[in-house]
C-alpha positions as CSV (number, residue, x, y, z in Angstrom):
1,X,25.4,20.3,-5.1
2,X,22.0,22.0,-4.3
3,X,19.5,20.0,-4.0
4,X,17.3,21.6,-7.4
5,X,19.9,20.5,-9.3
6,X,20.5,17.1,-7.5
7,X,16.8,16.8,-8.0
8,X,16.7,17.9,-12.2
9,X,19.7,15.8,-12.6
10,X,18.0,12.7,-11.4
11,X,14.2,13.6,-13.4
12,X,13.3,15.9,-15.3
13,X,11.1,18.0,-13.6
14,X,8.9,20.7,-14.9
15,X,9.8,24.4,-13.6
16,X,6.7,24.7,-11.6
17,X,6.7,20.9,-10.5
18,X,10.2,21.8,-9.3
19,X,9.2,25.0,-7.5
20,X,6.5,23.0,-5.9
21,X,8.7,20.1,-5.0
22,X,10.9,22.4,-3.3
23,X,8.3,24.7,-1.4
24,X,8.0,21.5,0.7
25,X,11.2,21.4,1.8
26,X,12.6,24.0,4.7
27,X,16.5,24.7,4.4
28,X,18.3,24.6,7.8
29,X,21.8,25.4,8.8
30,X,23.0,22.8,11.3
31,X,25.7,23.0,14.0
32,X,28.1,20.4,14.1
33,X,28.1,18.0,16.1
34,X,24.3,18.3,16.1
35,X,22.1,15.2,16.7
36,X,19.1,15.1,14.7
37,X,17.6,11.9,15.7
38,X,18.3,9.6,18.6
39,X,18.2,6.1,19.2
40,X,14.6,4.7,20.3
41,X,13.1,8.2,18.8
42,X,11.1,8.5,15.5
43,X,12.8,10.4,12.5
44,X,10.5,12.7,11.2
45,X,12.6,14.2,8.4
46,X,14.4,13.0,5.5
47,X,17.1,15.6,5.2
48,X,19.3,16.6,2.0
49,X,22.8,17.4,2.7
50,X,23.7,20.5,0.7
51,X,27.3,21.5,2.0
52,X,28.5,18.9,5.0
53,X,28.7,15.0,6.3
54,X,26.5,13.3,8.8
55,X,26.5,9.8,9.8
56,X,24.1,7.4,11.5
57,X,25.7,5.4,14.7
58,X,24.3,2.9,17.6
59,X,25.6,2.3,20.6
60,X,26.9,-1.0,21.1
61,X,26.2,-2.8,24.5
62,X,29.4,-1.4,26.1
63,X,27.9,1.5,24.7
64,X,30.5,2.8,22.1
65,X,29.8,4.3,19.2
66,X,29.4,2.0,16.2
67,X,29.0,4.2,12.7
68,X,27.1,2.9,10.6
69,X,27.1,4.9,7.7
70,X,28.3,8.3,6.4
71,X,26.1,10.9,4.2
72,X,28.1,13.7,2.3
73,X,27.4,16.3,-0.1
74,X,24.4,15.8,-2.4
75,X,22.8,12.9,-0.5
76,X,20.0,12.1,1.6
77,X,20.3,11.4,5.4
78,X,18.0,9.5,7.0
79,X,17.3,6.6,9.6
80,X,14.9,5.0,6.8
81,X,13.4,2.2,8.5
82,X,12.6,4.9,11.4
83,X,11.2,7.5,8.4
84,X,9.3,5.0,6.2
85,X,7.8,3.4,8.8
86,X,7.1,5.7,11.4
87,X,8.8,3.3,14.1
88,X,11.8,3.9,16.5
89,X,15.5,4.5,14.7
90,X,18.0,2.1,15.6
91,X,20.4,4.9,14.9
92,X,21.5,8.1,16.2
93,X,21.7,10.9,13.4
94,X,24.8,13.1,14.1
95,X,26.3,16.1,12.1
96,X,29.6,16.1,11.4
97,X,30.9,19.0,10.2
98,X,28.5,22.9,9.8
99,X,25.8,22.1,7.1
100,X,23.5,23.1,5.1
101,X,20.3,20.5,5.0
102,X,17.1,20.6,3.6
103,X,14.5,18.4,5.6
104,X,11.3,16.9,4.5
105,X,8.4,15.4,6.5
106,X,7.0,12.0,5.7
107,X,3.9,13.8,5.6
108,X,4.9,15.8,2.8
109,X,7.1,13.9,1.1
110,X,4.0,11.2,0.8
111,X,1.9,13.8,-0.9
112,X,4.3,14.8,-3.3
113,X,4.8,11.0,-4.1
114,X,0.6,10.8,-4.6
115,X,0.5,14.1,-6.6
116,X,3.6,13.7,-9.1
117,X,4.7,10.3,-10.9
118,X,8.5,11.5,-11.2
119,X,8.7,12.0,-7.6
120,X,8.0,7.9,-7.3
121,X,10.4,7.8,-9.9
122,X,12.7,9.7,-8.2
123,X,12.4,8.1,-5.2
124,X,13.0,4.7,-6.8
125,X,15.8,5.8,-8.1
126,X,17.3,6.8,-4.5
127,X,15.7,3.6,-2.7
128,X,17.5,1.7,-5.6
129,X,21.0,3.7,-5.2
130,X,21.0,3.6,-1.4
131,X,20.1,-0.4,-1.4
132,X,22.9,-0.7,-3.5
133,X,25.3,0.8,-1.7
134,X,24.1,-0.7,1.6
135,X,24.6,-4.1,0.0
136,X,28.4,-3.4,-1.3
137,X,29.1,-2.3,2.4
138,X,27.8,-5.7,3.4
139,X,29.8,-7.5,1.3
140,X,32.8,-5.8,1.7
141,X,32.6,-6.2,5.3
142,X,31.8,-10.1,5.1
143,X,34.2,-10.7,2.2
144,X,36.7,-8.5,2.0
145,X,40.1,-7.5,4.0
146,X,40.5,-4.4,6.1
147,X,42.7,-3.2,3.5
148,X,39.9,-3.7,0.4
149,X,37.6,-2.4,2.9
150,X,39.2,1.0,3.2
151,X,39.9,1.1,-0.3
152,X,36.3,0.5,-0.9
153,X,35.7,3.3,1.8
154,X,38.3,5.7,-0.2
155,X,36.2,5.3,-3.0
156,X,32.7,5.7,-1.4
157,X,34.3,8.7,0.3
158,X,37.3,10.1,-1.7
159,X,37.5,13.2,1.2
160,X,36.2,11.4,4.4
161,X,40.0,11.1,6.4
162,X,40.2,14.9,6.1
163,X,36.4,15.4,7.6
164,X,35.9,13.0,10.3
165,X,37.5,11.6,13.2
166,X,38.9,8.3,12.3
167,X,37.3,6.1,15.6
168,X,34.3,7.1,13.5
169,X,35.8,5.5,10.0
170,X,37.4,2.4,12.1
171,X,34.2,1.6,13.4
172,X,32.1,2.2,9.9
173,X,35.2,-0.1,8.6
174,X,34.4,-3.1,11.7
175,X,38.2,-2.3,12.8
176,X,40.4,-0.9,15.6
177,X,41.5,2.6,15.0
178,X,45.0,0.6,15.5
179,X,44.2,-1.4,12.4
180,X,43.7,1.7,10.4
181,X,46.4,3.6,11.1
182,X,48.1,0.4,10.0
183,X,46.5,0.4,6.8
184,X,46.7,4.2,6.0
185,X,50.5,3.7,6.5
């Protein structure tokens, strides 16, 4: 999905709001296995995933990777407590596969939010999707078993087996890679 018609589907933006909107935005093809933000560093970019996945990770304190959550086509990527706030991301940022992302400063971002009311809107409308979604993960890792889990996952992320190495999906899941290969059976 590119992002103009991620953003029209979301608001309905005016032609030239749209055009403006999306002079602010620079359009980067990404390596994979590209990190775009580290642990302890500040995220200065909200990116838009056009074609690819990312994930954000920590390390734990036998240092493994822990993932904490996967961004795919037509989403935003982001360490957002790191973005919003301008403080240090608890996460890495990590391509996964070649893509194509759009990034954003704060900066600019913040001064389309002051100049147009349907960018607030659209940005409440992602905050609210995104809070969502982080609360369901929550729950289903609380609540549910590591079979409703990856069921959940499947339906989060109908393609993710076929585009990431599963440690990465075990550990998003709170399992051992042993426990999924259980479950995919």
């Amino acid at each position: 999905m590119s992002i103009s018609d991620f953003l029209i589907t979301l608001v309905p933006f005016t032609p030239d709001e749209l055009n403006d909107i999306l002079s602010h935005f620079k359009k980067e093809s990404v390596a994979k296995n590209q990190i775009l933000v580290r642990q302890g560093d500040v995220c200065k970019f909200l990116y838009f995933i056009e074609h690819g996945m990312g994930r954000s990770y920590y390390l734990n304190e036998n240092g493994k990777e822990i993932t904490q959550w996967f961004f795919g086509v037509g989403k935003f990527m982001t360490s957002a407590d790191s973005f919003f706030q301008q403080s240090p991301s608890l996460y890495y940022l990590e391509v996964l596969q070649d893509s194509l992302v759009y990034s954003i400063s704060k900066e600019d971002i913040d001064q389309l939010f002051a100049k147009y009311h349907q960018m607030e809107k659209l940005g409440r409308l992602v905050t609210t999707e995104m809070l969502t979604k982080i609360v369901n993960k929550l729950n289903a890792i609380q609540f549910q078993t590591a079979k409703e889990r990856y069921d959940y996952m499947l339906a989060e992320f109908p393609d993710i087996a076929h585009q990431v190495p599963l440690g990465h999906i075990a550990s998003y899941l709170g399992m051992t890679q042993e426990t999924l290969s259980r479950i995919r059976k």
